[in-house]
C-alpha positions in Angstrom: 156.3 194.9 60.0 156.5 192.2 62.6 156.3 193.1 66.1 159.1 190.0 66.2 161.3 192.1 64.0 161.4 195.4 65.4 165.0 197.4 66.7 164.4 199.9 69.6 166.9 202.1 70.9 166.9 203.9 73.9 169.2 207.2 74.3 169.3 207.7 78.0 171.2 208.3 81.2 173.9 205.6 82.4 171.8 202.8 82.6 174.5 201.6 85.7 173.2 204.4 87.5 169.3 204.2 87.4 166.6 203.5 90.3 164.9 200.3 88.1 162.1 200.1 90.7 161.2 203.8 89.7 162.6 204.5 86.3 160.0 204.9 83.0 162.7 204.4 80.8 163.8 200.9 82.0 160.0 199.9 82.3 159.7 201.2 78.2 162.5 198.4 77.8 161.4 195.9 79.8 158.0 196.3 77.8 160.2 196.0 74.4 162.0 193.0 75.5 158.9 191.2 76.7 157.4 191.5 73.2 160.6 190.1 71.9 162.0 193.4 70.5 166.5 194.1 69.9 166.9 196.4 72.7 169.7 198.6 72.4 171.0 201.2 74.9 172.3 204.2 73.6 174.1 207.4 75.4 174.4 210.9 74.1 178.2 210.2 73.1 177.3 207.7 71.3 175.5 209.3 68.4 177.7 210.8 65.7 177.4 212.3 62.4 179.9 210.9 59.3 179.3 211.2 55.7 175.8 212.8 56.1 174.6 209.7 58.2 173.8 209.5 61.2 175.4 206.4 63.4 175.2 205.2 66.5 177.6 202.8 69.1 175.1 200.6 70.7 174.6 198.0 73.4 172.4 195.1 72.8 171.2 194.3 76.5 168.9 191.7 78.7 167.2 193.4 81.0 166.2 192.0 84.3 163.1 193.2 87.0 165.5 193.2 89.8 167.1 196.3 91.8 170.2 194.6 92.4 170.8 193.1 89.2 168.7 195.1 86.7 170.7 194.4 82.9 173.5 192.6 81.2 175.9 193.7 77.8 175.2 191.7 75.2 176.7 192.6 71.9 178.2 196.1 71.0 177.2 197.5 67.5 178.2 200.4 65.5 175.1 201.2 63.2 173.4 204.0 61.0 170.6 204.9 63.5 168.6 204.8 60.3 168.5 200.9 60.6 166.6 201.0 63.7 163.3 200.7 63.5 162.4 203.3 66.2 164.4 205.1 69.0 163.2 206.6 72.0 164.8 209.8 73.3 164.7 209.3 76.9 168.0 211.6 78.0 167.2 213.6 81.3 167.6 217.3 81.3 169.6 220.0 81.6 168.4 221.0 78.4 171.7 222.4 77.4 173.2 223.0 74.1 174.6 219.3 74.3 171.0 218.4 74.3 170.1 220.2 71.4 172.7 219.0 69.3 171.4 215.3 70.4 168.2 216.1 68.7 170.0 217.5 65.6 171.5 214.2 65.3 167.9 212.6 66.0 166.2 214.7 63.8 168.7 213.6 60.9 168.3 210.0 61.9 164.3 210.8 61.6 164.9 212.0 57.9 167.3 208.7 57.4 164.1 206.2 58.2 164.1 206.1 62.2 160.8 206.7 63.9 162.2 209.2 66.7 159.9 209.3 70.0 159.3 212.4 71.2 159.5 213.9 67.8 163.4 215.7 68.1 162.0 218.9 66.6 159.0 219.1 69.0 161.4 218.4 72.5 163.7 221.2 70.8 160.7 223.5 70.6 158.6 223.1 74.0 160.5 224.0 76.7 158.2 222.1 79.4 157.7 225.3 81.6 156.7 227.6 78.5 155.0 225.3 76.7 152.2 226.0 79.1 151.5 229.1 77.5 149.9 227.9 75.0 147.1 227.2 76.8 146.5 229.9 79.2 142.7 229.2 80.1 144.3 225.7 81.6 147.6 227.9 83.3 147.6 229.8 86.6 148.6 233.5 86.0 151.9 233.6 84.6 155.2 235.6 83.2 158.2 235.0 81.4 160.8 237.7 81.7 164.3 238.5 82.7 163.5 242.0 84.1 163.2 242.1 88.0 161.1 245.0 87.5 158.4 243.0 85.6 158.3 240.3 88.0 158.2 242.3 91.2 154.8 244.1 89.3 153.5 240.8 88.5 154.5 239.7 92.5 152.9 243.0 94.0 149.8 242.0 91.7 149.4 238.6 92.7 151.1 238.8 96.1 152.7 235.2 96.2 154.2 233.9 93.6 156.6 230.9 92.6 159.3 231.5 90.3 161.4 229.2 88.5 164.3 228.8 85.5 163.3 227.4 82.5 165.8 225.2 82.1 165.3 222.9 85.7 163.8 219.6 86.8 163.1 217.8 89.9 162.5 220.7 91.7 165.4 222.3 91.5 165.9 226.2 92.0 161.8 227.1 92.6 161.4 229.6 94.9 158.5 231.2 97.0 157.6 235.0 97.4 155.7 235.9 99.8 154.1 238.9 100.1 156.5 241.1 102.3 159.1 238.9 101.7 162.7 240.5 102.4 164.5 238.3 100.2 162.9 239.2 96.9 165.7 241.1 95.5 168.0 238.6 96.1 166.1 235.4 95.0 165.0 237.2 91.8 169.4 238.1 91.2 169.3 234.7 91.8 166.5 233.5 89.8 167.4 235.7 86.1 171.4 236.0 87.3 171.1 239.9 87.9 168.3 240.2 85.1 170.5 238.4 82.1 168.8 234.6 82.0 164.8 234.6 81.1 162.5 232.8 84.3 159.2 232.1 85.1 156.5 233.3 87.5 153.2 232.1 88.4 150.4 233.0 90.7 151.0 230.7 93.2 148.2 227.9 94.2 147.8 226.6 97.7 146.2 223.4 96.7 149.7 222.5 96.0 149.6 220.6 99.8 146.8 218.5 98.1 149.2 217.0 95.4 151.0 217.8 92.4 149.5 215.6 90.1 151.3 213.7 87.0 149.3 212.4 84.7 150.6 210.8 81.6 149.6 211.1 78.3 150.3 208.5 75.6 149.6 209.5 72.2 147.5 212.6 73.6 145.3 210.1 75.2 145.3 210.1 79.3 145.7 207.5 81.5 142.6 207.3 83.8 145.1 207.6 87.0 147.4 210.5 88.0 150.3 210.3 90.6 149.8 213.0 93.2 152.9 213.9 94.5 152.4 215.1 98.3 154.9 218.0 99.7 157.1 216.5 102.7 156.4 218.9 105.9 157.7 222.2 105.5 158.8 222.1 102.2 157.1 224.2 99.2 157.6 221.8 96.0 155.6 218.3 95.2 158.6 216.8 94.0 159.7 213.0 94.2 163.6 213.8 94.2 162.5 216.8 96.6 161.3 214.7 99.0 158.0 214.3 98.3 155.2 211.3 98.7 152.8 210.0 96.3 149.7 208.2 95.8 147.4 207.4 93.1 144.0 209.5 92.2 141.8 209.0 89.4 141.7 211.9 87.0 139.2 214.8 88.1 136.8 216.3 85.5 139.1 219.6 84.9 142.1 216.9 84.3 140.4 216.0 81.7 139.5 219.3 80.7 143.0 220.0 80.5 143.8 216.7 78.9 141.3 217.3 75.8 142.4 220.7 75.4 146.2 219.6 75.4 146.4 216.2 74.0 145.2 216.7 70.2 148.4 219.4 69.9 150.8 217.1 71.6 149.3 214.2 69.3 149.8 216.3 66.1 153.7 217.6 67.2 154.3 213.9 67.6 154.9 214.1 71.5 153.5 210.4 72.4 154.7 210.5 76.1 154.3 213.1 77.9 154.0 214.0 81.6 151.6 216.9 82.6 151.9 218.5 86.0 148.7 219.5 87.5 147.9 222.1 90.9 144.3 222.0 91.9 142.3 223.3 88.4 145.8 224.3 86.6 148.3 223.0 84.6 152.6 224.1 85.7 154.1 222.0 83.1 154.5 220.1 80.0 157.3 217.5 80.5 158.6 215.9 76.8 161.7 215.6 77.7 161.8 212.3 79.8 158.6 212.1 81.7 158.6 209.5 85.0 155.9 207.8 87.0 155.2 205.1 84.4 156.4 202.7 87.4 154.7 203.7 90.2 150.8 204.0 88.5 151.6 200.7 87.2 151.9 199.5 90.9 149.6 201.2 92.5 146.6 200.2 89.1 148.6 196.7 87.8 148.7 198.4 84.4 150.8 198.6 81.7 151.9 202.3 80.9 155.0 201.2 78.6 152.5 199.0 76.7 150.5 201.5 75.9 153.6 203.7 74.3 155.1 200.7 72.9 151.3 199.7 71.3 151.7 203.2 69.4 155.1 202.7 68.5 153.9 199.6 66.5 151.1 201.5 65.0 153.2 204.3 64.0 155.6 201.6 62.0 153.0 199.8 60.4 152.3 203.3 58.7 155.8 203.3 57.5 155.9 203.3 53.6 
């Protein structure tokens, strides 16, 4: 197939309301346009089911490297998502039911000729928090469990502890235990909603301060550069959208520890981009979802993240029968 020829879609947030300047999934665009690729934008509500085909409502669009005036409409289509050549799920969490019906849809488009990146089966099965359990030699000390009981044994064990839902992102709703701390009780009726919604704990690791790092993985293969995201004063998570600063770092031997031991699995499940979020020598999560900091390394490094990804995405056609 000609790399002239190909149609990518993008299912995604409102594209009115993105950051250009930090977003990965406008830079995966821009990387499509530049090779001369149909881009077309596509929301959640716009994928439907009729007939035992999957179709789409779609925006052709021109985008633009500027923050104030980032894309322009350019032709609205109504498709079978089958006639694209490849579509890129790139809708931000909460990985609600909504969500999972969206890869239901994907997954029948998959099966109707659409190369679907990150594989819709594979998103629906790794939740990015538990997903680290399947490599507990790279994974600080950690439980899954709804029962306050468990997780005050596993806090009384390890003496402070981070717990988290399964289900957040950008920070949202981790808390600290300390040892001694008064508010345990509540934050863990907080945490499990009085012991009926399943969280996560893990022994918690001061080289947080030092950077929670992102490092990308494209195909299972790491970049050589991570993005260490540094805690703002006084506050406990390495988030961007929590306040947090960042600078680049070149990946550490453990990263790639972590990275060979990960990437072959990820490769195999079809996951081509993913985000893995590294503490001192451990691993915290597995993002598949919609990964970020493709912008940013390609600042700080003048690389070309998306390129890579969009590189594979040709491969992966070519191997179309």
């Amino acid at each position: 197939m000609s790399s002239q020829s190909i149609s990518i879609g993008f299912v995604m947030d409102p594209i009115e309301s993105i950051k250009p300047y930090k977003d990965s999934s406008f830079a995966m665009m821009l990387e499509a346009q530049r090779r001369g690729w149909d881009v077309h934008y596509i929301q959640q509500s716009d994928m439907y089911v009729e007939g035992g085909d999957v179709f789409c409502r779609s925006q052709t669009v021109t985008l633009h490297d500027n923050n104030d005036h980032w894309f322009d409409y350019i032709e609205a289509h109504t498709q079978k998502m089958g006639d694209l050549d490849c579509v890129i799920m790139r809708k931000d969490p909460p990985f609600d039911m909504e969500y999972i019906y969206s890869t239901y849809l994907l997954e029948l488009a998959e099966k109707q000729g659409c190369l679907v990146l990150n594989k819709p089966s594979s998103i629906r099965s790794c939740n990015e928090k538990l997903f680290t359990t399947w490599f507990p030699d790279f994974a600080p000390e950690t439980l899954v469990s709804r029962d306050m009981g468990l997780i005050k044994a596993f806090h009384e064990k390890h003496k402070h502890i981070v717990v988290k839902p399964l289900d957040g992102m950008g920070g949202s709703m981790i808390f600290q235990i300390r040892e001694g701390d008064q508010n345990r009780s509540v934050i863990l009726e907080t945490i499990t909603h009085q012991g009926t919604v399943t969280a996560m704990a893990q022994r918690f690791l001061p080289e947080f301060k030092q950077g929670d790092k992102r490092i990308l993985l494209v195909d299972g293969v790491p970049f050589d550069y991570a993005l260490a995201r540094i805690p703002a004063e006084g506050e406990s998570r390495g988030n961007l959208a929590a306040g947090a600063t960042s600078k680049g770092v070149a990946l550490t031997e453990r990263d790639r520890e972590i990275c060979a031991a990960v990437g072959p699995t990820l490769k195999e499940m079809g996951l081509s981009f993913v985000g893995l979020d590294v503490i001192g020598d451990y691993m915290t999560e597995i993002n598949v979802t919609s990964p970020t900091c493709i912008r940013e390394l390609d600042t700080i490094y003048s690389a070309n993240i998306a390129g890579m990804l969009m590189d594979v995405v040709e491969k992966k056609l070519e191997n179309v029968v």
